[in-house]
C-alpha positions in Angstrom: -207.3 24.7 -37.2 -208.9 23.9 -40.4 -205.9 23.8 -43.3 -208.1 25.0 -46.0 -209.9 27.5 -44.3 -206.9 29.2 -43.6 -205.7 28.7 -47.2 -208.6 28.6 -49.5 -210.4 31.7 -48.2 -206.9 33.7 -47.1 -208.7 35.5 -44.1 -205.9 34.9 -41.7 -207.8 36.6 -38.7 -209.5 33.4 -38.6 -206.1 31.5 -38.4 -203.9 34.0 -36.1 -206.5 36.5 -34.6 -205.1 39.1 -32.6 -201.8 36.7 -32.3 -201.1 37.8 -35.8 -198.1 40.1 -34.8 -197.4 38.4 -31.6 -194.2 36.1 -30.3 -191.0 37.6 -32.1 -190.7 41.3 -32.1 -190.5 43.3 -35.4 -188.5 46.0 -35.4 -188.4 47.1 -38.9 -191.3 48.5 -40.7 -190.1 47.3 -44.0 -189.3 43.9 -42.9 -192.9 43.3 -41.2 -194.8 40.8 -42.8 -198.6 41.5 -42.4 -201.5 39.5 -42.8 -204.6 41.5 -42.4 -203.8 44.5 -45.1 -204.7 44.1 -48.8 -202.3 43.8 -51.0 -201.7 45.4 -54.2 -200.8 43.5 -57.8 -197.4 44.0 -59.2 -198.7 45.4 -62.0 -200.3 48.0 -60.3 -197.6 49.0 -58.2 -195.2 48.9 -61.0 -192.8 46.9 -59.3 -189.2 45.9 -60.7 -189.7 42.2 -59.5 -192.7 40.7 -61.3 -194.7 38.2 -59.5 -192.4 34.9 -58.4 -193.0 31.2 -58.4 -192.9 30.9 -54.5 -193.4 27.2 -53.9 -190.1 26.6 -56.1 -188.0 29.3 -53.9 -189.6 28.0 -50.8 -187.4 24.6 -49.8 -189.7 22.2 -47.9 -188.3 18.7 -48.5 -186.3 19.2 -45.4 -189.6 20.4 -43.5 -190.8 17.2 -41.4 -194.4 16.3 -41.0 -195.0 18.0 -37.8 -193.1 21.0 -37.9 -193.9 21.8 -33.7 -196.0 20.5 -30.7 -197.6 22.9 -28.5 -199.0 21.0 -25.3 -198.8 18.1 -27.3 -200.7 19.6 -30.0 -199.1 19.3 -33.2 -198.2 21.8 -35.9 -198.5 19.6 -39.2 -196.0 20.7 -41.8 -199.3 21.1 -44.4 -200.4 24.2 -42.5 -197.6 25.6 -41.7 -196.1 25.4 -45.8 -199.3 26.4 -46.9 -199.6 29.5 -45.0 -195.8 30.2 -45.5 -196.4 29.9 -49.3 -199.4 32.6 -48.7 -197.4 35.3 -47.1 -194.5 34.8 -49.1 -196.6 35.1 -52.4 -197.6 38.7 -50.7 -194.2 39.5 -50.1 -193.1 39.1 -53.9 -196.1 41.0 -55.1 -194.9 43.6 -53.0 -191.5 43.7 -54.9 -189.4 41.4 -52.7 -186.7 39.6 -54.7 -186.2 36.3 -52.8 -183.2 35.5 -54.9 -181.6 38.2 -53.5 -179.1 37.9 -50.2 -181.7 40.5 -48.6 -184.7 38.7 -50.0 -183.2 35.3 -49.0 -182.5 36.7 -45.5 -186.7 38.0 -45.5 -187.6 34.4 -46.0 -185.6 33.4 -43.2 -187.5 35.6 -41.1 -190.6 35.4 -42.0 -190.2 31.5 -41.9 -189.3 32.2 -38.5 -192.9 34.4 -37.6 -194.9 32.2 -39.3 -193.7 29.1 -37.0 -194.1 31.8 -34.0 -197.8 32.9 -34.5 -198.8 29.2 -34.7 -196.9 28.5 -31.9 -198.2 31.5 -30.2 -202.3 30.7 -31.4 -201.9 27.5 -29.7 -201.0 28.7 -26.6 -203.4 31.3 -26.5 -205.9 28.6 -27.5 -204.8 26.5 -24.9 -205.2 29.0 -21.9 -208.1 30.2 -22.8 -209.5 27.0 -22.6 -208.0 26.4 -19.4 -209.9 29.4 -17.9 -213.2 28.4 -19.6 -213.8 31.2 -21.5 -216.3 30.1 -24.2 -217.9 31.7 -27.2 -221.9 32.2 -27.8 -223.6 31.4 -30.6 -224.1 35.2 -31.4 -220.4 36.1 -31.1 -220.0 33.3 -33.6 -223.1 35.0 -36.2 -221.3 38.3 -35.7 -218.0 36.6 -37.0 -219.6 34.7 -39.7 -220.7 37.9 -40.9 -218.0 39.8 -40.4 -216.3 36.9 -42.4 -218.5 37.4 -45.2 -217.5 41.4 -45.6 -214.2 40.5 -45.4 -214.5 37.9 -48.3 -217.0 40.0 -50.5 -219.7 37.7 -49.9 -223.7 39.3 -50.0 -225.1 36.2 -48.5 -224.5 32.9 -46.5 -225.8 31.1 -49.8 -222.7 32.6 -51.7 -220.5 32.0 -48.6 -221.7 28.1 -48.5 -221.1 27.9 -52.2 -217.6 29.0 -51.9 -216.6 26.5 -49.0 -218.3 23.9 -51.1 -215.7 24.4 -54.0 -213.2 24.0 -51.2 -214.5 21.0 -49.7 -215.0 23.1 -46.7 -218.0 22.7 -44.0 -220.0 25.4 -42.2 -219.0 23.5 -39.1 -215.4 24.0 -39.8 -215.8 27.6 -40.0 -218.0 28.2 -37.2 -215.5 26.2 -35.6 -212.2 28.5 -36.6 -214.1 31.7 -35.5 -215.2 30.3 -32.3 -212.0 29.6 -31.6 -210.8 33.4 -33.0 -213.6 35.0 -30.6 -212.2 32.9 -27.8 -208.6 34.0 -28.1 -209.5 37.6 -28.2 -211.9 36.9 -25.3 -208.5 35.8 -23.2 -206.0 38.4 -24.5 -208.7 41.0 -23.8 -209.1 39.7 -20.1 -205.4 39.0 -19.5 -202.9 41.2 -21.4 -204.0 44.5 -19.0 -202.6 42.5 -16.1 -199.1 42.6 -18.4 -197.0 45.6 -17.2 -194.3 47.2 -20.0 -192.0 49.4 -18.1 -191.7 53.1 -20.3 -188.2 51.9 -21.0 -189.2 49.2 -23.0 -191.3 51.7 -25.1 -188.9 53.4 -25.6 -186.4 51.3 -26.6 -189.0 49.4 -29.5 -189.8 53.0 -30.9 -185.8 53.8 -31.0 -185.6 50.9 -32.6 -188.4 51.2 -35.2 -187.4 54.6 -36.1 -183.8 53.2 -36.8 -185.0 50.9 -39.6 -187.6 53.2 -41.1 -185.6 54.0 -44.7 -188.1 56.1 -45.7 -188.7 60.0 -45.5 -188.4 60.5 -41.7 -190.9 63.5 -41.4 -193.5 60.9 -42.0 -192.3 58.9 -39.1 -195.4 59.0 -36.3 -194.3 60.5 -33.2 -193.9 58.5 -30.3 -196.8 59.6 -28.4 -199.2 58.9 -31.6 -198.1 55.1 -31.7 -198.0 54.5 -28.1 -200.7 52.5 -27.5 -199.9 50.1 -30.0 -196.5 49.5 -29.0 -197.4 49.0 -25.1 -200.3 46.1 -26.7 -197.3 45.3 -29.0 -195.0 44.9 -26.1 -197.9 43.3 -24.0 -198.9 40.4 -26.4 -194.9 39.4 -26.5 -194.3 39.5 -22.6 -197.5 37.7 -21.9 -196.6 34.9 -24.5 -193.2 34.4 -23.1 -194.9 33.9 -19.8 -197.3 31.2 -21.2 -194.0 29.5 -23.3 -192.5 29.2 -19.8 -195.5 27.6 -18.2 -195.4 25.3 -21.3 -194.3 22.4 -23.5 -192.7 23.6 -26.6 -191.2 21.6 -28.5 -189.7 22.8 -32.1 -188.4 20.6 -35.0 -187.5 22.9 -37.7 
């Protein structure tokens, strides 16, 4: 996974794909860190906490190089700071006080689900290479130009201009969403034959409800969430299946 790519352009799709919410359940709608949604300034939110300096609240000397292996594939501490840094930086503009005992304990966990969705990519990766499943070179186009929408881009010239100010290659991309359409390729073909019992459901929804502080008349019924709770519920099953049937080793 190309470091800068997953920086330099922030489109984590390309780094997590549909893993993004996958590994460790999250119970808690305010404590869900997401990656895919925009996120507003501080300024226009009129948040209390004005925008943070998250590299000096983040400690990393303790970090080491290689933060995981999956399969013997390594997880180099570069990536997985980097990306921390990024959702972290989302977090405070969203009003999170890291030097706070509740902010300190949001780091922790989202620390903690960062590690897990690259842990979680790279198995994914992994077996889906392991049943062949390939991408074409028009799945590939389709992602480039999704890519570009997603960025703001008009044209591949802009898009090649901005990955040349990152010392990034066209290669390098193609090769991130190739790997993306891949993954979803596998979970597609493999997470139906992953059965969640209607207790488990249940019990996530109970759960979710419980930490919903908000005003609970605009909690969604169970019924209307369903479905994404039992893919929810899938994606975490079916990764604990592939950890077992793997080598995981973690050094943080």
């Amino acid at each position: 996974m190309n470091k800068k790519l997953a920086t330099g352009l922030g489109i984590c799709t390309l780094a997590f794909g549909l893993v993004a919410c996958g590994g460790e359940e999250t119970t808690s709608e305010e404590q869900e860190p997401t990656q895919e949604e925009t996120t507003p300034t501080a300024e226009a939110e009129g948040l209390e906490h004005p925008e943070q300096e998250t590299a000096s609240i983040l400690d990393t000397e303790e970090i080491p190089e290689v933060v995981a292996t999956v399969n013997g594939q390594d997880i180099e501490k570069e990536l997985f700071v980097s990306t921390l840094e990024q959702q972290a930086m989302q977090a405070s503009m969203q009003g999170i006080d890291f030097e706070s005992e509740e902010g300190a304990l949001y780091l922790e966990d989202l620390r903690n689900q960062v590690l897990d969705q690259f842990i979680s990519t790279e198995l994914i990766t992994t077996a889906a290479h392991n049943e062949g499943i390939e991408a074409t070179d028009e799945e590939i186009d389709h992602g480039l130009t999704d890519l570009m929408a997603q960025s703001g881009l008009e044209s591949e010239e802009q898009l090649q201009e901005l990955l040349d100010s990152q010392g990034i290659s066209m290669d390098e991309v193609r090769d991130d969403i190739a790997t993306n359409v891949i993954n979803t390729k596998y979970l597609e073909q493999n997470l139906a034959n992953t059965d969640v019992s209607e207790e488990e459901i249940q019990a996530f929804y109970d759960e979710a409800v419980a930490g919903f502080s908000e005003d609970q008349s605009e909690v969604p019924s169970l019924e209307e969430v369903r479905s994404e709770i039992e893919y929810q519920l899938q994606m975490d099953n079916h990764i604990e299946t592939l950890k077992e049937n793997s080598d995981v080793q973690i050094y943080i």
